[in-house]
PDB file of N, H, CA, C and O in Angstrom:
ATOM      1  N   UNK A   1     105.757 104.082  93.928  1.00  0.00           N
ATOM      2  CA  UNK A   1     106.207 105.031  92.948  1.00  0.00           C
ATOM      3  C   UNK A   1     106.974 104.282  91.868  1.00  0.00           C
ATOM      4  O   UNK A   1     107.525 103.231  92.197  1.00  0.00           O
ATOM      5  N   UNK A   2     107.049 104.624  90.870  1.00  0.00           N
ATOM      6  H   UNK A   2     106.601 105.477  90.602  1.00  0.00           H
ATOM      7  CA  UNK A   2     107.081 103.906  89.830  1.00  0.00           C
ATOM      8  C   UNK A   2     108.738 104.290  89.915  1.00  0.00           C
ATOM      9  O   UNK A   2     109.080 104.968  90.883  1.00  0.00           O
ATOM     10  N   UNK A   3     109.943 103.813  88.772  1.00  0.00           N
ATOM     11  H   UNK A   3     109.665 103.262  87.985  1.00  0.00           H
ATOM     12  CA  UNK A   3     111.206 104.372  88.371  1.00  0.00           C
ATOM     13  C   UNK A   3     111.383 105.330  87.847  1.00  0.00           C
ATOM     14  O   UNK A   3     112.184 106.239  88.064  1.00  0.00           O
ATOM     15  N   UNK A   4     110.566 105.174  87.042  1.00  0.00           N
ATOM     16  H   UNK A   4     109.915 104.435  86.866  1.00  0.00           H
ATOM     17  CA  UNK A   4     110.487 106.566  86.012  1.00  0.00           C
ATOM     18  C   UNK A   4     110.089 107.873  86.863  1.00  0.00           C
ATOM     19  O   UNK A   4     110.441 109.019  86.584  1.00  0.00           O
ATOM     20  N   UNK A   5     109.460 107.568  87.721  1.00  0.00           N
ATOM     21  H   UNK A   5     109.175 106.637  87.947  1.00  0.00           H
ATOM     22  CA  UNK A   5     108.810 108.719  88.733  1.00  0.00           C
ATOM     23  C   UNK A   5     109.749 108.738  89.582  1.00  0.00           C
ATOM     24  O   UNK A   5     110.121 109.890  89.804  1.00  0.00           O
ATOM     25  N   UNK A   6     110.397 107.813  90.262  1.00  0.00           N
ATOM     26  H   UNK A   6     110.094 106.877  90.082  1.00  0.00           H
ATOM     27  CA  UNK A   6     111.480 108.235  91.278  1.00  0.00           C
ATOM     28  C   UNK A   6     112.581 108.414  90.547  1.00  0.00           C
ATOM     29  O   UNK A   6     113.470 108.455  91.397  1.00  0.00           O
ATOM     30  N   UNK A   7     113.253 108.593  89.126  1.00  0.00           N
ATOM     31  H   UNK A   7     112.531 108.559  88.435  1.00  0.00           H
ATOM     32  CA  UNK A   7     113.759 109.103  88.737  1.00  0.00           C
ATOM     33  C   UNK A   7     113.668 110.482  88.722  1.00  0.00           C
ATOM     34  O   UNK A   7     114.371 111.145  89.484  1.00  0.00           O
ATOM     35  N   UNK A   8     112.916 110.986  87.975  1.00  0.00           N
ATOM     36  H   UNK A   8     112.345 110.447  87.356  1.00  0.00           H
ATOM     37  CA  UNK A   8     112.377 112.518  88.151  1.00  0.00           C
ATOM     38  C   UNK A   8     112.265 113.198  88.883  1.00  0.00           C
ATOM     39  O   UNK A   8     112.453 114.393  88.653  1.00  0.00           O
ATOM     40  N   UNK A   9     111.796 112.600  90.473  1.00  0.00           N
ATOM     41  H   UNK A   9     111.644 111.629  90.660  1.00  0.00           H
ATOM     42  CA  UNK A   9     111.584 113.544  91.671  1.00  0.00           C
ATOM     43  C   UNK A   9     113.625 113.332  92.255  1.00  0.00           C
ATOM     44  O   UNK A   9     114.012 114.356  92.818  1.00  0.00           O
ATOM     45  N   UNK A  10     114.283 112.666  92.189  1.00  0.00           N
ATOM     46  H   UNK A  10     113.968 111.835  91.732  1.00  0.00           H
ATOM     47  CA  UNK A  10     115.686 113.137  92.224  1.00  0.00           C
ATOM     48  C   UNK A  10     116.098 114.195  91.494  1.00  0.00           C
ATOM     49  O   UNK A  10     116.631 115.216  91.928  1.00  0.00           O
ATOM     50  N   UNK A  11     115.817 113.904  90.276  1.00  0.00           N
ATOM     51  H   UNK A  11     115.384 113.075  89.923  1.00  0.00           H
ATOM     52  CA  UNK A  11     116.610 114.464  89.848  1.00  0.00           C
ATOM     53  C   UNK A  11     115.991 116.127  89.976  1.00  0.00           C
ATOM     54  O   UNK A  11     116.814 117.014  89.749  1.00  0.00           O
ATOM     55  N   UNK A  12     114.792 116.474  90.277  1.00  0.00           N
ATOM     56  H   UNK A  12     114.124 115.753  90.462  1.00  0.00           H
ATOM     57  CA  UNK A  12     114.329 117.346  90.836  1.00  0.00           C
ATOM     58  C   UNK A  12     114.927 118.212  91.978  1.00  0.00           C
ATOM     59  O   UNK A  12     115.347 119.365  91.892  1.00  0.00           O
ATOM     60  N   UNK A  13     114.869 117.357  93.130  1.00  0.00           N
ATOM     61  H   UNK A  13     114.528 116.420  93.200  1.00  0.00           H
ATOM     62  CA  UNK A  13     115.849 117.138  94.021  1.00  0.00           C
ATOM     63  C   UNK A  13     117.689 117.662  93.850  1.00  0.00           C
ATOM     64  O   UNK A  13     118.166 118.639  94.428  1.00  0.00           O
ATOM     65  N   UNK A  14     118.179 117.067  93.262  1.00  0.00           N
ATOM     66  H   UNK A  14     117.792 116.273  92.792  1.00  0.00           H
ATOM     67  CA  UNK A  14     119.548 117.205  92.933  1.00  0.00           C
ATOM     68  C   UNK A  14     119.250 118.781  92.338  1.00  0.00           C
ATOM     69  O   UNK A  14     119.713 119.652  93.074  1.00  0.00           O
ATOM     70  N   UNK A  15     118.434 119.358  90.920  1.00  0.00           N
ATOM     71  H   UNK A  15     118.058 118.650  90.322  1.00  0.00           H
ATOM     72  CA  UNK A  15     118.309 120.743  90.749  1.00  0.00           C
ATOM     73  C   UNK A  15     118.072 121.389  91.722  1.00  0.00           C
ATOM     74  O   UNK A  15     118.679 122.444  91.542  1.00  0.00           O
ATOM     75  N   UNK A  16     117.460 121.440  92.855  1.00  0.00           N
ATOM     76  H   UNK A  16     116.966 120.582  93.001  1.00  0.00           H
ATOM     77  CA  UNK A  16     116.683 122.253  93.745  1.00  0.00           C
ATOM     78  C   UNK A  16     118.259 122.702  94.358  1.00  0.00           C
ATOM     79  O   UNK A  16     118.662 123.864  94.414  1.00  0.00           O
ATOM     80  N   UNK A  17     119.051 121.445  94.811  1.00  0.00           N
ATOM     81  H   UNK A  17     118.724 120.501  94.766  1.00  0.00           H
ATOM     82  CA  UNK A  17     120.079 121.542  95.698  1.00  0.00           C
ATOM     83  C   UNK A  17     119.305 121.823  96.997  1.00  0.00           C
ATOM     84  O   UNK A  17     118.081 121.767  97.118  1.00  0.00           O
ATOM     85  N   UNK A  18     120.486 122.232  98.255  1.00  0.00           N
ATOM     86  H   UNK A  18     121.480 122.278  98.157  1.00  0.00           H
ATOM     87  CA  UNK A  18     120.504 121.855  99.388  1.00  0.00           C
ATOM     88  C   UNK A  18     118.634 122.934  99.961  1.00  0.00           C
ATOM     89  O   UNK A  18     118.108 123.683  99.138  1.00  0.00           O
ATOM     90  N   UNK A  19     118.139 122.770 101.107  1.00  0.00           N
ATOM     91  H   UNK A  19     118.567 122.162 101.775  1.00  0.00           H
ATOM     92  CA  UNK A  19     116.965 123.119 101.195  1.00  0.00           C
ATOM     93  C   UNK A  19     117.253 123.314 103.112  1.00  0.00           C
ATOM     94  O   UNK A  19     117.674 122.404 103.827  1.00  0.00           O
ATOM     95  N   UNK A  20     116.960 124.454 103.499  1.00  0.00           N
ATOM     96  H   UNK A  20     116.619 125.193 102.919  1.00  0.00           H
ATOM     97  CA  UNK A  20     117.137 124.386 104.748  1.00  0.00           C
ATOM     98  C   UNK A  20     116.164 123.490 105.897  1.00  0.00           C
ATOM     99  O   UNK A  20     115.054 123.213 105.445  1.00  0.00           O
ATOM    100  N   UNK A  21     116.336 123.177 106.808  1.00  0.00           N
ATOM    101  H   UNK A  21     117.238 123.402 107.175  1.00  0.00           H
ATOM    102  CA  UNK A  21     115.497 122.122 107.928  1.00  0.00           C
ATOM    103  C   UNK A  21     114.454 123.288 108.034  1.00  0.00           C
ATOM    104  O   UNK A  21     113.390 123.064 107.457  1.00  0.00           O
ATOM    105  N   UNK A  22     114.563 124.371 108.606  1.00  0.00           N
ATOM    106  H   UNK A  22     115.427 124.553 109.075  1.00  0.00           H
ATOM    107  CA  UNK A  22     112.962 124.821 108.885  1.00  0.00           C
ATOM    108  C   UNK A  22     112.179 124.304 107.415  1.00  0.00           C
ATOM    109  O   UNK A  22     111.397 123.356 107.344  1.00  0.00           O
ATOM    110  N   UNK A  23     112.550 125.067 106.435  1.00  0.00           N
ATOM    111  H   UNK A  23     113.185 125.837 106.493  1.00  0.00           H
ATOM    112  CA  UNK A  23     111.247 125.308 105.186  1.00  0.00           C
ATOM    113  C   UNK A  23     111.086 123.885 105.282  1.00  0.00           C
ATOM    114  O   UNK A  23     109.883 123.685 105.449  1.00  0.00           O
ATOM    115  N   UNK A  24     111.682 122.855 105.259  1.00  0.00           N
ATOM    116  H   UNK A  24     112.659 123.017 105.124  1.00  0.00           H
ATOM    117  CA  UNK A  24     111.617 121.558 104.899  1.00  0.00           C
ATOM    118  C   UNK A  24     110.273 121.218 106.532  1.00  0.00           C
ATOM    119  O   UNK A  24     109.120 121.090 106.121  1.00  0.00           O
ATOM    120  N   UNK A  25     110.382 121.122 107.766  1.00  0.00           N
ATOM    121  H   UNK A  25     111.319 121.226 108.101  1.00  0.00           H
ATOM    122  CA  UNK A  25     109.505 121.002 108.800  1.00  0.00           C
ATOM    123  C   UNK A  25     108.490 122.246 108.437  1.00  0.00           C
ATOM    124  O   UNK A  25     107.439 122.096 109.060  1.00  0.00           O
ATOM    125  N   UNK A  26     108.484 123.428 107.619  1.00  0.00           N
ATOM    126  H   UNK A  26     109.338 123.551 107.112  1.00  0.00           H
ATOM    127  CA  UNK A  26     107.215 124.314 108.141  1.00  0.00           C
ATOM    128  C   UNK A  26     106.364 123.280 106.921  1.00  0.00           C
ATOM    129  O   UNK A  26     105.229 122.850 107.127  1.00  0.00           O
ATOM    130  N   UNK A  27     107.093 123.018 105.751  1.00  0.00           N
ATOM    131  H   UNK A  27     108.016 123.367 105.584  1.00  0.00           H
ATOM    132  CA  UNK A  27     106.006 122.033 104.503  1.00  0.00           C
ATOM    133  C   UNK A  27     105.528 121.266 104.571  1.00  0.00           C
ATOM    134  O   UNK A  27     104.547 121.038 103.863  1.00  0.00           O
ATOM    135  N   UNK A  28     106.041 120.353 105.591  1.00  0.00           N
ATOM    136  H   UNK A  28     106.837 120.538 106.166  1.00  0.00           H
ATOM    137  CA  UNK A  28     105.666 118.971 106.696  1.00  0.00           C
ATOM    138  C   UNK A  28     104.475 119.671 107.341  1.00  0.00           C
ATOM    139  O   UNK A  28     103.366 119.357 106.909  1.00  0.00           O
ATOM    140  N   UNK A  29     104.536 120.413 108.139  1.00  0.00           N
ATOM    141  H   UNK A  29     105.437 120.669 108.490  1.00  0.00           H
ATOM    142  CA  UNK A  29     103.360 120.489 108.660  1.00  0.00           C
ATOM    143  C   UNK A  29     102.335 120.796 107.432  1.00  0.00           C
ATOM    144  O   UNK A  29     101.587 119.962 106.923  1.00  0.00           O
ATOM    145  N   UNK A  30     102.414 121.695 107.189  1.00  0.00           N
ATOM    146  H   UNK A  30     103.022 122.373 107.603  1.00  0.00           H
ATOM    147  CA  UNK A  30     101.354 122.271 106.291  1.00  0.00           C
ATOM    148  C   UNK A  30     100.786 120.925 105.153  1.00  0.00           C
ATOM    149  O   UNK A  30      99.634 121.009 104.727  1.00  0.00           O
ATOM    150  N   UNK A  31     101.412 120.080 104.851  1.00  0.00           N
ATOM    151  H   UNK A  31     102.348 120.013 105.198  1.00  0.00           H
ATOM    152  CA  UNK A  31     100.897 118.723 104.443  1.00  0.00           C
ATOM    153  C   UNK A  31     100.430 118.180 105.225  1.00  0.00           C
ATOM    154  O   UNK A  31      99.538 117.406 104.879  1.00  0.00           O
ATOM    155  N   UNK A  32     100.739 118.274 106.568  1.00  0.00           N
ATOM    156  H   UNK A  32     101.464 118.903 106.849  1.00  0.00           H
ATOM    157  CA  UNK A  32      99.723 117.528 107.705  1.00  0.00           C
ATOM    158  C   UNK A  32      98.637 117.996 107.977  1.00  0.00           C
ATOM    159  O   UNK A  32      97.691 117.286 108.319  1.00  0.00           O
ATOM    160  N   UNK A  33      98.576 119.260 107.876  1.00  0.00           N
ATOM    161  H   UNK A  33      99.344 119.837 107.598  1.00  0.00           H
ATOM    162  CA  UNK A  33      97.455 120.124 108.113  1.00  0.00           C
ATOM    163  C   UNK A  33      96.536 119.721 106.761  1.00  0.00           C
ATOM    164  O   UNK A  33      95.308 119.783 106.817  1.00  0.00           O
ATOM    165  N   UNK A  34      96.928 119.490 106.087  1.00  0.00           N
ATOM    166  H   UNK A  34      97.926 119.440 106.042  1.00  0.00           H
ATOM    167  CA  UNK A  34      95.813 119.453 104.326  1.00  0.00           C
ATOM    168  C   UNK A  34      95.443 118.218 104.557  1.00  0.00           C
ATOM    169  O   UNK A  34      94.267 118.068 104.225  1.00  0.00           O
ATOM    170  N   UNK A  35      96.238 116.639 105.257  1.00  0.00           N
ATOM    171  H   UNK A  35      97.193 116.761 105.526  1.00  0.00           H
ATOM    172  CA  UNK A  35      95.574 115.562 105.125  1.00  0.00           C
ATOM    173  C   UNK A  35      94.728 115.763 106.357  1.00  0.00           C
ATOM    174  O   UNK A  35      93.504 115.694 106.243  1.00  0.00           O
ATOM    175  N   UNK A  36      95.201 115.969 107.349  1.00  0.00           N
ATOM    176  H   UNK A  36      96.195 116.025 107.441  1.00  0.00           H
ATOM    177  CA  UNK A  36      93.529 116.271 108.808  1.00  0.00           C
ATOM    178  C   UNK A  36      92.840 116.512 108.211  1.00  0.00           C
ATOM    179  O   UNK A  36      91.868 115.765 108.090  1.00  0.00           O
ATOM    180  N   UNK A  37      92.942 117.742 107.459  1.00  0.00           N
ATOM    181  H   UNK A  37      93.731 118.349 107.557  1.00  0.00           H
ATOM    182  CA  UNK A  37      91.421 118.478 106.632  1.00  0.00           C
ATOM    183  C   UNK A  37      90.856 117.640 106.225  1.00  0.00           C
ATOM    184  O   UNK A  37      89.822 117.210 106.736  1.00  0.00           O
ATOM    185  N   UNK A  38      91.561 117.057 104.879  1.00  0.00           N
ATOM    186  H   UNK A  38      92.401 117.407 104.465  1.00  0.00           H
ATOM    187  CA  UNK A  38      90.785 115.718 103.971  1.00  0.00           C
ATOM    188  C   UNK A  38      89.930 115.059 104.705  1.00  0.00           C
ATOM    189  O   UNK A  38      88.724 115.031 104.463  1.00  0.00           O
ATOM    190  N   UNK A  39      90.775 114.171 106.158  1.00  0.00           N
ATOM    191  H   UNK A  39      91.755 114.194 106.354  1.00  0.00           H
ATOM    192  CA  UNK A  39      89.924 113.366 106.842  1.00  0.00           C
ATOM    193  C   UNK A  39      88.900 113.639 107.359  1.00  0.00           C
ATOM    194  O   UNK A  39      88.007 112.811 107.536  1.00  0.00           O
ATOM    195  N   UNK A  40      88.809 115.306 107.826  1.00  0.00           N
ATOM    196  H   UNK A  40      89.535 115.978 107.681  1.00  0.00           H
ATOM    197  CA  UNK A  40      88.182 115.405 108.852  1.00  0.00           C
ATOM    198  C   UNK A  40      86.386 115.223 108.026  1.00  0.00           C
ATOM    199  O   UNK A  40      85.313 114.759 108.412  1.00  0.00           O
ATOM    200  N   UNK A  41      87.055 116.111 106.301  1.00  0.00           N
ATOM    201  H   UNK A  41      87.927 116.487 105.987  1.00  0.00           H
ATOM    202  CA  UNK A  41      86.056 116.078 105.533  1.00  0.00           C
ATOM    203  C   UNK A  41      85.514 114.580 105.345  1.00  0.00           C
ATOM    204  O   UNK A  41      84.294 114.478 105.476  1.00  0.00           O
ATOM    205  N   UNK A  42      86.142 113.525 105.090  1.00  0.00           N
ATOM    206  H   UNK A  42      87.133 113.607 104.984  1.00  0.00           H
ATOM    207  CA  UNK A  42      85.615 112.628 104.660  1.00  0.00           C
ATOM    208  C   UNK A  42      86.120 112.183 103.487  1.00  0.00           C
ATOM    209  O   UNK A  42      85.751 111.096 103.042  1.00  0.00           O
ATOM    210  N   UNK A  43      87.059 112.986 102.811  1.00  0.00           N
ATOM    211  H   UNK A  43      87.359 113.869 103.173  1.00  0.00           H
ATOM    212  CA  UNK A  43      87.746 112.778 101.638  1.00  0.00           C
ATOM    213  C   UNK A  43      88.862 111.671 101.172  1.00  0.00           C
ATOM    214  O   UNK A  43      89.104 111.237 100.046  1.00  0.00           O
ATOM    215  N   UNK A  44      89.461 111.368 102.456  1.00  0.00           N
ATOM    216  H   UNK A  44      89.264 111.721 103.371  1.00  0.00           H
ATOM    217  CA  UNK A  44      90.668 110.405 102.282  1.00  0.00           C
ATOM    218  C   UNK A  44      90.376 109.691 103.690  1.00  0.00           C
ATOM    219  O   UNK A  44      89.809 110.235 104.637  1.00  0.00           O
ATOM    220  N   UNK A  45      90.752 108.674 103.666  1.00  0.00           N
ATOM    221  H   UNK A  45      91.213 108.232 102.897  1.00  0.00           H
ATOM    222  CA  UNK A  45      90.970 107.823 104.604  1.00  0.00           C
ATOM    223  C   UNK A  45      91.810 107.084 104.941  1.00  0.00           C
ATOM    224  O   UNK A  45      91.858 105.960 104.442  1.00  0.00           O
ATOM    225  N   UNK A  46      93.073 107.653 106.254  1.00  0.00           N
ATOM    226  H   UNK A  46      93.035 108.566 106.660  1.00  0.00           H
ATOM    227  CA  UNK A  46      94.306 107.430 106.484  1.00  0.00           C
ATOM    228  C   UNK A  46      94.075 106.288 107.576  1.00  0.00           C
ATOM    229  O   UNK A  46      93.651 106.483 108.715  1.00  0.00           O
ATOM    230  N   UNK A  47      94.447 105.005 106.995  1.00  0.00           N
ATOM    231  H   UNK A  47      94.792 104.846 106.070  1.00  0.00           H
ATOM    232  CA  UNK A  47      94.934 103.756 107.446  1.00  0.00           C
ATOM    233  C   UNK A  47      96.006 104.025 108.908  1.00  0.00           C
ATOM    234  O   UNK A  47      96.928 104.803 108.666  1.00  0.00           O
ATOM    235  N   UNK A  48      95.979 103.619 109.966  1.00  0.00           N
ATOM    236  H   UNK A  48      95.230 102.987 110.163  1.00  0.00           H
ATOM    237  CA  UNK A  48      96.688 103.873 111.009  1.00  0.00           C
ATOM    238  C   UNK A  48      97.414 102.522 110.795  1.00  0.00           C
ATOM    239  O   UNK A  48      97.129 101.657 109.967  1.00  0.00           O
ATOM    240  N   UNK A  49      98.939 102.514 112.195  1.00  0.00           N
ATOM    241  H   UNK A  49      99.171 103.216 112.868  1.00  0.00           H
ATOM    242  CA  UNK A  49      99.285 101.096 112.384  1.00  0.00           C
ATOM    243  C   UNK A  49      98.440 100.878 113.553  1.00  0.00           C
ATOM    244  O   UNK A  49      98.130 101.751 114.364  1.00  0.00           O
ATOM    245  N   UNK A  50      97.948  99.160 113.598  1.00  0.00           N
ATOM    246  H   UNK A  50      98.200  98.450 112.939  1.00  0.00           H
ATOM    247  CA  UNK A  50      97.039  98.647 114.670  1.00  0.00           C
ATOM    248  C   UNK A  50      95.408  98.586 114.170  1.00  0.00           C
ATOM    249  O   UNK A  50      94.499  97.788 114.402  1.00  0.00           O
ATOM    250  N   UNK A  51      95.496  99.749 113.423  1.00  0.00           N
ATOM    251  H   UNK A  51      96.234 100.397 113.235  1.00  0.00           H
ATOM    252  CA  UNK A  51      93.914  99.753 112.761  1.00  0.00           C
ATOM    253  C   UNK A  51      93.493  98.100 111.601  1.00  0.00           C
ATOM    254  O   UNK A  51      94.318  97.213 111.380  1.00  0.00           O
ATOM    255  N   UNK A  52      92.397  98.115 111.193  1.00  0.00           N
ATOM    256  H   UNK A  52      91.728  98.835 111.373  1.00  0.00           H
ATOM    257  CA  UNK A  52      91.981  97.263 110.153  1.00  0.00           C
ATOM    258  C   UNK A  52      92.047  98.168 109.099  1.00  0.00           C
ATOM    259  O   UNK A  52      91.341  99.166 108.957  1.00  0.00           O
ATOM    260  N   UNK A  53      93.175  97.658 108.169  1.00  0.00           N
ATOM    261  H   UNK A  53      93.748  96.848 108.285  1.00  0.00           H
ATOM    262  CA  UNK A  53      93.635  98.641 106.681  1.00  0.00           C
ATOM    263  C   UNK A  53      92.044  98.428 105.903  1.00  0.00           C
ATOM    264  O   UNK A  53      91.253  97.488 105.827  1.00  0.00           O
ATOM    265  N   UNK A  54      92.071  99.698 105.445  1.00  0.00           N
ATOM    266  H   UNK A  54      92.714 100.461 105.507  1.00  0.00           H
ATOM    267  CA  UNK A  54      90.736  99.955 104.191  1.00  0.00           C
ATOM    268  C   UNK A  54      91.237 101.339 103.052  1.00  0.00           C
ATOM    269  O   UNK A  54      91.655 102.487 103.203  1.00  0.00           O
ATOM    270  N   UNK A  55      90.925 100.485 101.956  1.00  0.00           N
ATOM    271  H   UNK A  55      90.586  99.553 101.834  1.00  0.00           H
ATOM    272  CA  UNK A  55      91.193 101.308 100.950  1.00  0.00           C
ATOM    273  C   UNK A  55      90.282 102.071 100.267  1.00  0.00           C
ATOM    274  O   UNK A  55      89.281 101.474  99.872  1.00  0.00           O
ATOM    275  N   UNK A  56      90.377 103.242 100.029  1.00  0.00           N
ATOM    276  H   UNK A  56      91.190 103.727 100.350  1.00  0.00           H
ATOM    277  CA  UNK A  56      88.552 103.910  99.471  1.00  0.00           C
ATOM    278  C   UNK A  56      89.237 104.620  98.584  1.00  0.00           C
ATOM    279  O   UNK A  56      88.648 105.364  97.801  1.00  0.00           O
TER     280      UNK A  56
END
């Protein structure tokens, strides 16, 4: 991520203020759930640790 970009997502952050632990774990999942999908499609290809890294 670039500075300029991790600038912005703070300061994003800092506006939002505090964010409770569930909503924060139910969004986690639900991003986990969208990258399985991707994979399962064929769309992205998530590099494991132990695996041989490949970039597509």
């Amino acid at each position: 991520m670039s500075k300029r970009a991790s600038q912005l997502l703070k300061e994003e952050m800092d506006y939002m203020g505090p964010v409770r632990l569930k909503d924060v774990e139910e969004t986690q999942q639900k991003i986990v759930s969208i990258i399985r999908k991707l994979e399962d499609s064929g769309e992205i290809v998530v590099a494991r640790s132990g695996e041989d890294e490949m970039v597509v």
